[in-house]
C-alpha positions as CSV (number, residue, x, y, z in Angstrom):
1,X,0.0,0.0,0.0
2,X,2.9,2.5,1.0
3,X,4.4,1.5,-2.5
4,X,1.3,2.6,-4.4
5,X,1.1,5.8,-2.3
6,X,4.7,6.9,-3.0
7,X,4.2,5.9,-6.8
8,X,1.0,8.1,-7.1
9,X,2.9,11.0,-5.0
10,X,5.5,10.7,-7.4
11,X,3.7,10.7,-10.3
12,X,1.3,13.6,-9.3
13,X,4.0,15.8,-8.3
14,X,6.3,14.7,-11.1
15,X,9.1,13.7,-9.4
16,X,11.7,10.9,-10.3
17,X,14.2,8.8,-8.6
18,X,17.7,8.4,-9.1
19,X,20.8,6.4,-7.9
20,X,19.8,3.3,-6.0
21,X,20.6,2.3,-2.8
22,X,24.0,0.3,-2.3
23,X,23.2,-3.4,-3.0
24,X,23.8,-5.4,-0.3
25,X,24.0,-2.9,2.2
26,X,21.1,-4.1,5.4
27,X,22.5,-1.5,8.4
28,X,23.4,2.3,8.0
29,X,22.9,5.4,9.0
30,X,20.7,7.9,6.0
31,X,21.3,11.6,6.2
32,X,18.7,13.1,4.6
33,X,19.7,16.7,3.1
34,X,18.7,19.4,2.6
35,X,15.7,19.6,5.4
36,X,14.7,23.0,4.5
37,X,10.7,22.2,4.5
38,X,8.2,20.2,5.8
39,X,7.6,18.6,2.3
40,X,10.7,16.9,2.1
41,X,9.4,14.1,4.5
42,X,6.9,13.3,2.3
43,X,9.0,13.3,-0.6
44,X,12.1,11.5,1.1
45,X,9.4,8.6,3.1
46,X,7.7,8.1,-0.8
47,X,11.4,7.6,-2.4
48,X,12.8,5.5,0.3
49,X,9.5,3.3,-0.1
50,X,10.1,3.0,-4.1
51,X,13.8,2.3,-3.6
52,X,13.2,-0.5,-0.5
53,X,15.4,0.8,1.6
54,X,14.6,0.0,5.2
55,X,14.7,2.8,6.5
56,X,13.2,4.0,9.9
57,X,13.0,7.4,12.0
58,X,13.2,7.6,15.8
59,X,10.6,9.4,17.6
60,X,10.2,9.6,21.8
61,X,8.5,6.2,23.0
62,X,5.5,7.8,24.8
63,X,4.6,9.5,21.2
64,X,3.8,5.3,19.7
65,X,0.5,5.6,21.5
66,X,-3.1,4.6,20.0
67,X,-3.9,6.1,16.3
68,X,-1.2,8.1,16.1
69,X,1.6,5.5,16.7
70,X,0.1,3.3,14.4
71,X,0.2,6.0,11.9
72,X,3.9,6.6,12.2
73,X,4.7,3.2,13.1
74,X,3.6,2.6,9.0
75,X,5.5,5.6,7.8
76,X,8.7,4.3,9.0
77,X,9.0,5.9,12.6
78,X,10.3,3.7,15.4
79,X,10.3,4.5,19.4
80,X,13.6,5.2,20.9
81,X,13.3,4.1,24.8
82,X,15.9,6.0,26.9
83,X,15.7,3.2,29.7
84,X,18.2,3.3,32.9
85,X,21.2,1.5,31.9
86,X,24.3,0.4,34.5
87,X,25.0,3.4,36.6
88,X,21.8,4.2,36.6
89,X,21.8,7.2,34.1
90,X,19.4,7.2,31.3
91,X,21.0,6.4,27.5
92,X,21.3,9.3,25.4
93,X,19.2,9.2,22.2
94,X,22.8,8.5,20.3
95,X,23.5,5.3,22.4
96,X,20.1,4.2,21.9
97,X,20.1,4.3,18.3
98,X,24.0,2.4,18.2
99,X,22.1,-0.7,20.4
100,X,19.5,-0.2,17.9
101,X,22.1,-0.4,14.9
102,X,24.0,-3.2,17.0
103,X,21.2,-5.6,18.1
104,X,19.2,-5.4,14.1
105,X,20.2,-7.4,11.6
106,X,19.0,-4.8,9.0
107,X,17.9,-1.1,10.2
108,X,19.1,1.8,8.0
109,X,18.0,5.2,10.3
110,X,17.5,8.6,8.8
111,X,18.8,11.6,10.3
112,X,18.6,14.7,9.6
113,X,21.9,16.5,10.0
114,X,20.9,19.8,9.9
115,X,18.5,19.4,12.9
116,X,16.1,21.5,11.9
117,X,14.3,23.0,8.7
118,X,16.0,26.3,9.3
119,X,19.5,27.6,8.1
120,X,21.8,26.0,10.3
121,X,25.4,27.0,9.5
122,X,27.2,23.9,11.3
123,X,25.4,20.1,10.9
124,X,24.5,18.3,14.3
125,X,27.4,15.1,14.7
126,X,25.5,12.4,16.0
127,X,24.9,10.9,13.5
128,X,28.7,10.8,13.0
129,X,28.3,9.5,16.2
130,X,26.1,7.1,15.9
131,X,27.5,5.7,12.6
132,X,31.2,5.4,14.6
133,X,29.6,4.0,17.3
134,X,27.8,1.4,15.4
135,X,30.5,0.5,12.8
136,X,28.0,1.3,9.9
137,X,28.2,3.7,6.5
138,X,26.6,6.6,6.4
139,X,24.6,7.5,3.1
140,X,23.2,10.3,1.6
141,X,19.6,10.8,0.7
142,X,18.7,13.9,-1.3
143,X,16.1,15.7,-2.5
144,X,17.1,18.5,-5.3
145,X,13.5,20.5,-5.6
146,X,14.9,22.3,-9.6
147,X,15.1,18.8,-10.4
148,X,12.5,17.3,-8.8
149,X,14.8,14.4,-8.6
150,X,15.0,12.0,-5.2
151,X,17.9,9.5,-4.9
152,X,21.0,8.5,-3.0
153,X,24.4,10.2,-3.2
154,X,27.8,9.2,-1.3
155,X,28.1,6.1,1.0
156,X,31.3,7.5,3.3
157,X,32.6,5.0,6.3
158,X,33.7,6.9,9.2
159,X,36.7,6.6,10.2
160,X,37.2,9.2,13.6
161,X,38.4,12.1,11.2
162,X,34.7,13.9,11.8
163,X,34.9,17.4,10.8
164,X,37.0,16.4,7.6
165,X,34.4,13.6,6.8
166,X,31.5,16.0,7.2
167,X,32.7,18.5,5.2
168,X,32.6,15.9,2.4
169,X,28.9,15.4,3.0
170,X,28.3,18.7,2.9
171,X,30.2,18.9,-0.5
172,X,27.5,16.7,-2.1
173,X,24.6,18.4,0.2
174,X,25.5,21.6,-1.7
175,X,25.0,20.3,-5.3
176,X,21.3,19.9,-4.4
177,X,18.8,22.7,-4.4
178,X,16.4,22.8,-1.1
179,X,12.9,24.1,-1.5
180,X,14.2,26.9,-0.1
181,X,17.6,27.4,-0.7
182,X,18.3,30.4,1.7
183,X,17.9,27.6,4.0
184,X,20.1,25.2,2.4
185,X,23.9,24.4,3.6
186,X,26.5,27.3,2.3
């Protein structure tokens, strides 16, 4: 059903994918870039359906309640729990995503570096963080609104140089144009 919703929201809005996801690749961390709208959900959950990619978004544990948790339980959204762990602090959302990572045998979650859908002159690192942490590749999903094109870019493997291997993200991130590009990494 999600397939045939993506393909008509595609279709409608005359939109087309490109570049595939990496075969064989089951665990990962997706950056999705640029997050400059509201829109680019819908167009970034519709491409990720047509391209099977598993991909998932965390969201607080007390929001998976009744209707509404169904809702974005379909749509790709999965409850983080911060539970105590030894010591009796609370995991940080970054730790709970690398047991997440660690414990699946295929997850693939999407972050959104910038951290919000407003200008935001230096990208958010957990997911740097969480990729490191988990020993997974980070990819690159995009959205370039001239183009109306959806698809994924680099595949990068961190390896602890983070501000270098940002930076290369943010290479790619700035060949795409936002829907608003005022918004959109400099």
């Amino acid at each position: 059903m999600m397939k045939f919703l993506s393909r008509l929201i595609f279709w409608i809005s005359g939109w087309k994918l490109t570049y595939g996801w990496p075969e064989g690749l089951k665990k990962g961390v997706l950056i999705a870039v640029p997050h400059t709208s509201n829109w680019d959900l819908l167009y970034a959950r519709a491409a990720f359906f047509l391209m099977d990619i598993p991909v998932k978004f965390t969201i607080k544990k007390e929001v998976m309640v009744g209707p509404l948790g169904w809702l974005i339980k379909a749509v790709g959204g999965i409850a983080i729990d911060r539970k105590r762990i030894p010591g009796g602090r609370k995991q940080t959302y970054t730790e709970a995503m690398i047991n997440m990572l660690k414990n699946a045998d295929e997850l693939v979650i999407m972050v959104t570096p910038e951290g919000t859908r407003n200008y935001a002159p230096k990208w958010k690192s957990g997911f740097y963080h969480i990729a490191m942490g988990a020993e997974v590749p980070i990819a690159v999903g995009y959205l370039d609104y001239k183009k109306k094109e959806a698809g994924i870019g680099p595949v990068l493997y961190p390896n602890g140089n983070m501000d270098e291997q940002i930076e290369e993200l943010k290479v790619f991130a700035r060949t795409v144009t936002p829907k608003y590009p005022e918004k959109g990494v400099k």
